[in-house]
N, CA, C and O atoms as a Maestro MAE file, in Angstrom:
{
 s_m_m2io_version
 :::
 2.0.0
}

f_m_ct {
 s_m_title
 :::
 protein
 m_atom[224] {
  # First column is atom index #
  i_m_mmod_type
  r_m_x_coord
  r_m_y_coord
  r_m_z_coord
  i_m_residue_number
  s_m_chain_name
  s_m_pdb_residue_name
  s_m_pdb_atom_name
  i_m_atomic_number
  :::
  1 25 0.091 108.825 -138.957 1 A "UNK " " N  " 7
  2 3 -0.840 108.902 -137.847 1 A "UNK " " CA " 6
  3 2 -0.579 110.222 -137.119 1 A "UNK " " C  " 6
  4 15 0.386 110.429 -136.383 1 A "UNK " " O  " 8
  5 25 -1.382 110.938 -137.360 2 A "UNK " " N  " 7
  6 3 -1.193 112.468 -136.495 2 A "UNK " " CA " 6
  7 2 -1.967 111.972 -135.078 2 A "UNK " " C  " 6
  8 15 -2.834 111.100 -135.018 2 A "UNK " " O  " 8
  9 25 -1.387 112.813 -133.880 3 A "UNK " " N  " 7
  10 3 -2.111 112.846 -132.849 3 A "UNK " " CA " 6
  11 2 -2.802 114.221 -132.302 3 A "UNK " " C  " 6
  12 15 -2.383 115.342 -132.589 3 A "UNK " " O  " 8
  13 25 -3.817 113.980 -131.549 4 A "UNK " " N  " 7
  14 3 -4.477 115.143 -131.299 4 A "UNK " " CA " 6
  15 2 -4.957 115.357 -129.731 4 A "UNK " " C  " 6
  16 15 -5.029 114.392 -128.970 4 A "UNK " " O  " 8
  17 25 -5.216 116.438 -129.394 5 A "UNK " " N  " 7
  18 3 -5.250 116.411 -127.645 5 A "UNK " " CA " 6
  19 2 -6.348 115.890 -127.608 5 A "UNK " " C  " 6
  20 15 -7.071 115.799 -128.600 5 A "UNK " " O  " 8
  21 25 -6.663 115.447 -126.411 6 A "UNK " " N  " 7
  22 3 -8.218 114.525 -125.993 6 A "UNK " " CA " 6
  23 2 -8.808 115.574 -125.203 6 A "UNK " " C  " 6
  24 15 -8.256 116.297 -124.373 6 A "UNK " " O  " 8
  25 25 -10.043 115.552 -125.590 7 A "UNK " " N  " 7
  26 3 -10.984 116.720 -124.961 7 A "UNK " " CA " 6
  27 2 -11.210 116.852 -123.374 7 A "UNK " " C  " 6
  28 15 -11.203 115.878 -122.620 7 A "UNK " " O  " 8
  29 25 -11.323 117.609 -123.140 8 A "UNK " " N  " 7
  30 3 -11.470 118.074 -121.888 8 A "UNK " " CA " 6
  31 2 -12.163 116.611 -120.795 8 A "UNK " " C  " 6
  32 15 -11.669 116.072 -119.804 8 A "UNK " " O  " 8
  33 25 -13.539 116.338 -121.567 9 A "UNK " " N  " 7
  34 3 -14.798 115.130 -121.132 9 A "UNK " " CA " 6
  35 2 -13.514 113.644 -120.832 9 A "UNK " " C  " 6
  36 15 -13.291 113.101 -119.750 9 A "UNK " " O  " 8
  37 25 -12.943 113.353 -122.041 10 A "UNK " " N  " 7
  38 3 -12.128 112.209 -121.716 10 A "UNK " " CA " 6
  39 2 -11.153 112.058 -120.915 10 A "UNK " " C  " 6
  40 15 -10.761 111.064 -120.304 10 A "UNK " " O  " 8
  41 25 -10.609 113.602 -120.974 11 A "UNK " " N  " 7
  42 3 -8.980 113.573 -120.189 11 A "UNK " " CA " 6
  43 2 -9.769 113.378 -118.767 11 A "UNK " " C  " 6
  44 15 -9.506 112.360 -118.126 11 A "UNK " " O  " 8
  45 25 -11.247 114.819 -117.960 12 A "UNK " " N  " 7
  46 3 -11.331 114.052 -117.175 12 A "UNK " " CA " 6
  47 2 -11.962 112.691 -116.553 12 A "UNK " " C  " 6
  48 15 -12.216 112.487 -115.366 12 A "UNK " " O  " 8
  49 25 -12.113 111.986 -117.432 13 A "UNK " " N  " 7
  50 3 -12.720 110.406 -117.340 13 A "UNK " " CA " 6
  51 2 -11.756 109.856 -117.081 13 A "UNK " " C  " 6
  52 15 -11.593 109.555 -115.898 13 A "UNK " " O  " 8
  53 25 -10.776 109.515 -118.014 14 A "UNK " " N  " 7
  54 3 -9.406 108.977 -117.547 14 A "UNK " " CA " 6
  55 2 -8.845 109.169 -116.168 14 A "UNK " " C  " 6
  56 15 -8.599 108.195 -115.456 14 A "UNK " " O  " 8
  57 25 -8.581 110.739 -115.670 15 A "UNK " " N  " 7
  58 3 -8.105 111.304 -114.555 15 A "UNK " " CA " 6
  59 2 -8.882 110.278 -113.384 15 A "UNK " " C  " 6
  60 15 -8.519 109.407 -112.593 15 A "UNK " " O  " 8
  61 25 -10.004 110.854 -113.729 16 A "UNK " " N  " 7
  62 3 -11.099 109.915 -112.356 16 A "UNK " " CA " 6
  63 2 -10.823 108.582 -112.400 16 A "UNK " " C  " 6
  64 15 -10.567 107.984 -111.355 16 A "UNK " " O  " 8
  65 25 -10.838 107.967 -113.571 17 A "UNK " " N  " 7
  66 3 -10.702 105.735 -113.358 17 A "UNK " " CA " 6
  67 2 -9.504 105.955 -113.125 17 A "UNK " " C  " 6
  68 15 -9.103 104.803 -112.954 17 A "UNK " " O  " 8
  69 25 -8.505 106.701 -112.974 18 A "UNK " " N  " 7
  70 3 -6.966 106.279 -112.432 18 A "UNK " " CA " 6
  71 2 -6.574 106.832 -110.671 18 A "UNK " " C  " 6
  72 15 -5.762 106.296 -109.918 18 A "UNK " " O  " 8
  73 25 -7.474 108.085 -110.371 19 A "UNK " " N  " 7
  74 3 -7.648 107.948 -109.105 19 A "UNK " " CA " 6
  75 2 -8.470 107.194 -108.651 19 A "UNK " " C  " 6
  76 15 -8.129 106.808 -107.532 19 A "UNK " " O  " 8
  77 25 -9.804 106.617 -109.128 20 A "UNK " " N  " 7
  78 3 -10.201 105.326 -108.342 20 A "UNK " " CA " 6
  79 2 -9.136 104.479 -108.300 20 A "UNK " " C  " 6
  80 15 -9.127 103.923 -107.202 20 A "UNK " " O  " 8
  81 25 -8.206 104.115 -109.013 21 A "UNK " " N  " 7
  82 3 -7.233 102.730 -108.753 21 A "UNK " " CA " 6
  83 2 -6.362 103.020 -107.791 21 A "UNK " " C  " 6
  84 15 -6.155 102.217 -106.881 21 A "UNK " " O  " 8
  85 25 -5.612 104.440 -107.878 22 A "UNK " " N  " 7
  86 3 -4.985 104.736 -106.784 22 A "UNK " " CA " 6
  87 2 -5.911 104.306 -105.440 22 A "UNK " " C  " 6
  88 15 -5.447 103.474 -104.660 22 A "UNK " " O  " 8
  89 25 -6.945 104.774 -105.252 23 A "UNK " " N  " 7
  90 3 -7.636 104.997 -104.047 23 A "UNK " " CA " 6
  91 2 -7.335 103.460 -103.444 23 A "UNK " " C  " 6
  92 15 -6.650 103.122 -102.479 23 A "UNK " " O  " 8
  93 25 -8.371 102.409 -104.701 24 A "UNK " " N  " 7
  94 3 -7.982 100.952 -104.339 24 A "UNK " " CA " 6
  95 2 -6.838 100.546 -103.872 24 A "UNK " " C  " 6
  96 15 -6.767 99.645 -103.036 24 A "UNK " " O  " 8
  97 25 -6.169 100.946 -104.187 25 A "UNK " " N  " 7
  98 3 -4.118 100.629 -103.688 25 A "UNK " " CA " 6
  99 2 -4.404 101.270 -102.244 25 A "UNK " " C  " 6
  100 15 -4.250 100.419 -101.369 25 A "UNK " " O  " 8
  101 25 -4.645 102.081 -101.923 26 A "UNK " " N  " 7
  102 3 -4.847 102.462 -100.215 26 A "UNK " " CA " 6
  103 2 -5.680 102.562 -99.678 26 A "UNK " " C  " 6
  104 15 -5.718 103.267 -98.670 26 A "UNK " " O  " 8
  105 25 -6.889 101.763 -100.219 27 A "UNK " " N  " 7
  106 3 -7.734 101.364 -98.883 27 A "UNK " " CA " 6
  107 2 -8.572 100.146 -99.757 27 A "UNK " " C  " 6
  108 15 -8.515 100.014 -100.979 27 A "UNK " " O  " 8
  109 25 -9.206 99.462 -99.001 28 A "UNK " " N  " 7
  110 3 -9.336 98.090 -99.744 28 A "UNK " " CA " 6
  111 2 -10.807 98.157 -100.052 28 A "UNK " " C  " 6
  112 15 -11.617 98.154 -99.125 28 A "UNK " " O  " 8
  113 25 -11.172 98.214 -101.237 29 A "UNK " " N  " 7
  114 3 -13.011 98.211 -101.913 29 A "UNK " " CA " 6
  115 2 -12.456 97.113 -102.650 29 A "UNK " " C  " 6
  116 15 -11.375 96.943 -103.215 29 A "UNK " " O  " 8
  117 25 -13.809 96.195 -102.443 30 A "UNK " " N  " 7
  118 3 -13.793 95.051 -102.785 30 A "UNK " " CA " 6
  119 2 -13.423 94.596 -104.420 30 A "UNK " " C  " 6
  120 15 -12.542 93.853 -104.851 30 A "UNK " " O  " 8
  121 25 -14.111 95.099 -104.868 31 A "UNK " " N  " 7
  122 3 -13.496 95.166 -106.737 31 A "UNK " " CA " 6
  123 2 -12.253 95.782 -107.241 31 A "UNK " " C  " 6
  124 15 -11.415 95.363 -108.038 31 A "UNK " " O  " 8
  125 25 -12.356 97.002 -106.503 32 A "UNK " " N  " 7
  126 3 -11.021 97.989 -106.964 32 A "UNK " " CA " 6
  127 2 -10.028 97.716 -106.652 32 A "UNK " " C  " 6
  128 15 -9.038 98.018 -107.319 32 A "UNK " " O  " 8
  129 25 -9.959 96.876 -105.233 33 A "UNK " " N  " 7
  130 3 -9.110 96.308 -104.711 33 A "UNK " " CA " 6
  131 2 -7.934 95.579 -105.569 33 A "UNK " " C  " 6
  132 15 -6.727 95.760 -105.731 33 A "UNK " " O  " 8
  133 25 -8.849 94.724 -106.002 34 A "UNK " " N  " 7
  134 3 -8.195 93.303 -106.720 34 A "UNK " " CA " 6
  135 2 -7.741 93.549 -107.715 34 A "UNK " " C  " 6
  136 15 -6.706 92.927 -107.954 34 A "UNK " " O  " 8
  137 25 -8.254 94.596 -108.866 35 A "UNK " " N  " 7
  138 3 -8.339 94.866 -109.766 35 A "UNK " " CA " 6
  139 2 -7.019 96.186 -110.356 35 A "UNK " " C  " 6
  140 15 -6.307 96.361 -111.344 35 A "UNK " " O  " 8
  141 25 -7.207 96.647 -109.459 36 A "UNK " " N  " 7
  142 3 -6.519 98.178 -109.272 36 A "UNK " " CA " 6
  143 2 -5.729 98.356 -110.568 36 A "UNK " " C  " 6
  144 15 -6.028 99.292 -111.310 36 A "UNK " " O  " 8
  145 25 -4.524 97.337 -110.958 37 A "UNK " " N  " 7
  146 3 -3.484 97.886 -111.914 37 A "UNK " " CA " 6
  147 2 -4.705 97.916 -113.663 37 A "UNK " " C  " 6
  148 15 -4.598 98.664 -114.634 37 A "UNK " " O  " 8
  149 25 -5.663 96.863 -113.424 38 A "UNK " " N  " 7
  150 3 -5.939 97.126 -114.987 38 A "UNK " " CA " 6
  151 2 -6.827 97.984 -115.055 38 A "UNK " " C  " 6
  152 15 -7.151 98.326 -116.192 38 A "UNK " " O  " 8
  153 25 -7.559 98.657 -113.829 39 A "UNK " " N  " 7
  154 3 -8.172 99.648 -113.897 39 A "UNK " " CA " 6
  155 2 -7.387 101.308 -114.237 39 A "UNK " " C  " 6
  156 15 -7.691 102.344 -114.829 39 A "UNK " " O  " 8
  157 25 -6.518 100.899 -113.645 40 A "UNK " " N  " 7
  158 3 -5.413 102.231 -113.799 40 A "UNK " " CA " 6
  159 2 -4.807 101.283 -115.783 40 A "UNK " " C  " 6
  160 15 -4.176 102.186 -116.332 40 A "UNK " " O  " 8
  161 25 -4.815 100.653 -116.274 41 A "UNK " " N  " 7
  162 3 -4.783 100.120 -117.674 41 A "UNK " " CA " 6
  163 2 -5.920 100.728 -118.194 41 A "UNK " " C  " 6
  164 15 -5.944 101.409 -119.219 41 A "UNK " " O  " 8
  165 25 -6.669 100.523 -117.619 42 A "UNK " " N  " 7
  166 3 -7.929 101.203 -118.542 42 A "UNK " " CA " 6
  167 2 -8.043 102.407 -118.812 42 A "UNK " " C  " 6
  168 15 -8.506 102.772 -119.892 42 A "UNK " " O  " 8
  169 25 -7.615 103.298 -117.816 43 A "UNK " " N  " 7
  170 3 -7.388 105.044 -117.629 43 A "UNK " " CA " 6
  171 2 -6.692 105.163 -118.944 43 A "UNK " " C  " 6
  172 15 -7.172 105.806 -119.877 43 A "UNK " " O  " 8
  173 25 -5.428 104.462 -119.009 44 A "UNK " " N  " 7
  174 3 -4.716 105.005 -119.502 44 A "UNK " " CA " 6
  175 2 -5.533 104.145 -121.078 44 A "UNK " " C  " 6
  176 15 -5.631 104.884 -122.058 44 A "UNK " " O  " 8
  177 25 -5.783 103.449 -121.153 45 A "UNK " " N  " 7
  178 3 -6.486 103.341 -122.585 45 A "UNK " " CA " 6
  179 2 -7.224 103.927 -123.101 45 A "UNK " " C  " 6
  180 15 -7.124 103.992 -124.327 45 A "UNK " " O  " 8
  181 25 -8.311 104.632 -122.430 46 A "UNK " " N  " 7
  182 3 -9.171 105.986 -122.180 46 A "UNK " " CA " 6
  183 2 -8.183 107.120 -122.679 46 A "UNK " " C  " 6
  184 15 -8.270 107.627 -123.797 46 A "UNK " " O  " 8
  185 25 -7.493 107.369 -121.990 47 A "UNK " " N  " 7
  186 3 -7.059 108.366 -122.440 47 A "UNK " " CA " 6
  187 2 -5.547 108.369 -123.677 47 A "UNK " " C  " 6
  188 15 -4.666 109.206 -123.874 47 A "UNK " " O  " 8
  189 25 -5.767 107.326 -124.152 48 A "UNK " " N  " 7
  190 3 -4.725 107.182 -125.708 48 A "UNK " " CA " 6
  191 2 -5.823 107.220 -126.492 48 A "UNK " " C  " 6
  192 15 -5.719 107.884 -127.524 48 A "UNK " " O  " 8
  193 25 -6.867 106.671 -126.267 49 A "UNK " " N  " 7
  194 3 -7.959 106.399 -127.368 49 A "UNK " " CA " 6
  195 2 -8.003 108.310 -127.599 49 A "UNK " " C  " 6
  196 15 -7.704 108.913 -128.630 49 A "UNK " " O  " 8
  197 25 -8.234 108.604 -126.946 50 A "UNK " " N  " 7
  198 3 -8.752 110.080 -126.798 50 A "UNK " " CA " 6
  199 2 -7.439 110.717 -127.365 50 A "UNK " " C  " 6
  200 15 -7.872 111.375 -128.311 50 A "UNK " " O  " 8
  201 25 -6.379 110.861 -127.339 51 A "UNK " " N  " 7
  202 3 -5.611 111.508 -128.007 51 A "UNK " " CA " 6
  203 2 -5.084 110.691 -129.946 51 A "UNK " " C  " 6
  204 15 -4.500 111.237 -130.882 51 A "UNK " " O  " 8
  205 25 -5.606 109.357 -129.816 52 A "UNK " " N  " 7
  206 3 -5.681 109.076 -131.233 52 A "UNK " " CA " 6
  207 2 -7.023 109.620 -132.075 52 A "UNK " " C  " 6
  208 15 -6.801 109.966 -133.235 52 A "UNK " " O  " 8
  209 25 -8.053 109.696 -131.708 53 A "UNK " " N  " 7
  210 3 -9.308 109.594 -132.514 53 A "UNK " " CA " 6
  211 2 -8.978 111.281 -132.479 53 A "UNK " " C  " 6
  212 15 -8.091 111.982 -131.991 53 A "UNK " " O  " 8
  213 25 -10.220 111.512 -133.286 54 A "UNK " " N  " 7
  214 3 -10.030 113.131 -133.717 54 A "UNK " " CA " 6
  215 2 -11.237 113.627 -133.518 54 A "UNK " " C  " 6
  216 15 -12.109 113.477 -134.374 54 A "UNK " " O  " 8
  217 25 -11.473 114.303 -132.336 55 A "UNK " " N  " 7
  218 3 -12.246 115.040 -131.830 55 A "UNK " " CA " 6
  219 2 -13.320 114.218 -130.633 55 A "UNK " " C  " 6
  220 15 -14.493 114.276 -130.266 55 A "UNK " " O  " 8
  221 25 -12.254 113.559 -130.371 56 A "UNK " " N  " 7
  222 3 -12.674 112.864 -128.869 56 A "UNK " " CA " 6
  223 2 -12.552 113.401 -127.749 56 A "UNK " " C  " 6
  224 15 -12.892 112.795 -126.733 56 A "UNK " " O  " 8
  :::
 }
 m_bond[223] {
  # First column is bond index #
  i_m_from
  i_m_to
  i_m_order
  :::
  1 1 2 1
  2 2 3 1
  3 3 4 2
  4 3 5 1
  5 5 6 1
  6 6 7 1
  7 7 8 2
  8 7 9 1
  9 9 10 1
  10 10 11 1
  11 11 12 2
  12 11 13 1
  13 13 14 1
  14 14 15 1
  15 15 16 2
  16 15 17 1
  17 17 18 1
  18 18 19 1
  19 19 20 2
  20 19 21 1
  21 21 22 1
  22 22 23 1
  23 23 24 2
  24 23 25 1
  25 25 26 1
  26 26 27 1
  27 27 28 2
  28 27 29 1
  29 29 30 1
  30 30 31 1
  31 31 32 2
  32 31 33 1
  33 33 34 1
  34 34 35 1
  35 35 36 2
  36 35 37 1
  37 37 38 1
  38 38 39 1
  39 39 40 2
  40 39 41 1
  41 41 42 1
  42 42 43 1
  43 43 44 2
  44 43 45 1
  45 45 46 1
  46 46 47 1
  47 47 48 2
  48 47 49 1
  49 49 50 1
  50 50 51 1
  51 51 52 2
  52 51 53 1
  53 53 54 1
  54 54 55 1
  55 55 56 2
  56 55 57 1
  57 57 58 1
  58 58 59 1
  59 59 60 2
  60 59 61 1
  61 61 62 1
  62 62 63 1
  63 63 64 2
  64 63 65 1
  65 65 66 1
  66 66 67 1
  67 67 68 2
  68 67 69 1
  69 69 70 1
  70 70 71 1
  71 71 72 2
  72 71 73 1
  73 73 74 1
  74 74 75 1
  75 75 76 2
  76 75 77 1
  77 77 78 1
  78 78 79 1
  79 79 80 2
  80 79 81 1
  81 81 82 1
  82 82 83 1
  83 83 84 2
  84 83 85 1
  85 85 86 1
  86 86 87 1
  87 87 88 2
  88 87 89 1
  89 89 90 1
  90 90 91 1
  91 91 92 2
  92 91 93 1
  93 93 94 1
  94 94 95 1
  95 95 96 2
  96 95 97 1
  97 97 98 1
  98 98 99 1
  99 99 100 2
  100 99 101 1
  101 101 102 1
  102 102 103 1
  103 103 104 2
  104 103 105 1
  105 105 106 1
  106 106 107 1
  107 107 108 2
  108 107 109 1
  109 109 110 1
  110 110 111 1
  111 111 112 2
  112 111 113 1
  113 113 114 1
  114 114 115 1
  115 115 116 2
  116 115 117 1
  117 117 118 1
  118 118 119 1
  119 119 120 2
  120 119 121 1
  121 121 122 1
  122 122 123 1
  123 123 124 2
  124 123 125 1
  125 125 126 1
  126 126 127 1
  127 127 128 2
  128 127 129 1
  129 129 130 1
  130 130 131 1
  131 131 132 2
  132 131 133 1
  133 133 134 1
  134 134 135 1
  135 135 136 2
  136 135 137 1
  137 137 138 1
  138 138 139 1
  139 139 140 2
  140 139 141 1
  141 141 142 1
  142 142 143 1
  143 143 144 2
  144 143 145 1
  145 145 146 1
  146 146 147 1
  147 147 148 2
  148 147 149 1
  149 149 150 1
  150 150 151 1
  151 151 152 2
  152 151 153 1
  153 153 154 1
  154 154 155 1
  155 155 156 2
  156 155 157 1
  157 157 158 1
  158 158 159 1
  159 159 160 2
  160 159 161 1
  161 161 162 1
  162 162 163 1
  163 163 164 2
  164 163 165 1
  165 165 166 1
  166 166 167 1
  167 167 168 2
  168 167 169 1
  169 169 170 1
  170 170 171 1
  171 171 172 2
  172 171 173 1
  173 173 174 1
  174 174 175 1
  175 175 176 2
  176 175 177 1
  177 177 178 1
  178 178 179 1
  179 179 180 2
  180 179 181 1
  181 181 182 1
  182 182 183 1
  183 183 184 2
  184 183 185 1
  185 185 186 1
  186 186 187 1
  187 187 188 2
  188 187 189 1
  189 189 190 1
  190 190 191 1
  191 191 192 2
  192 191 193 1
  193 193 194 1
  194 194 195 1
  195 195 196 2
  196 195 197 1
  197 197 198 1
  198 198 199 1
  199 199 200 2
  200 199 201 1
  201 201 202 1
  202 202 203 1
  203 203 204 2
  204 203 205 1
  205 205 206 1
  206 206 207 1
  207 207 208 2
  208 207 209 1
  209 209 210 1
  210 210 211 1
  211 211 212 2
  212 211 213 1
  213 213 214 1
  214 214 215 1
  215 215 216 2
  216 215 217 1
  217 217 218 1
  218 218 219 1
  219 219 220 2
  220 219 221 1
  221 221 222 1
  222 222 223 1
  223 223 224 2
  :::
 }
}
């Protein structure tokens, strides 16, 4: 399994859904709120997907 860098588009997609979760952790939005750690899970799934696939 080779790995490869994740393109610019995903890394910043990831970046953004993991500062929304931060944000949720310090100030309270109703979804993000509750949710926060698997949203910051999701970032980071976003951005493994993106460094496994090849030319993501």
């Amino acid at each position: 399994m080779t790995l490869n860098a994740p393109s610019q588009v995903v890394f910043i997609i990831a970046v953004i859904i993991a500062i929304i979760a931060v944000i949720g952790v310090l100030v309270t939005i109703p979804f993000v709120s509750a949710y926060a750690f698997w949203i910051l899970v999701l970032a980071f799934i976003v951005l493994a997907g993106g460094v496994l696939m090849k030319g993501a």
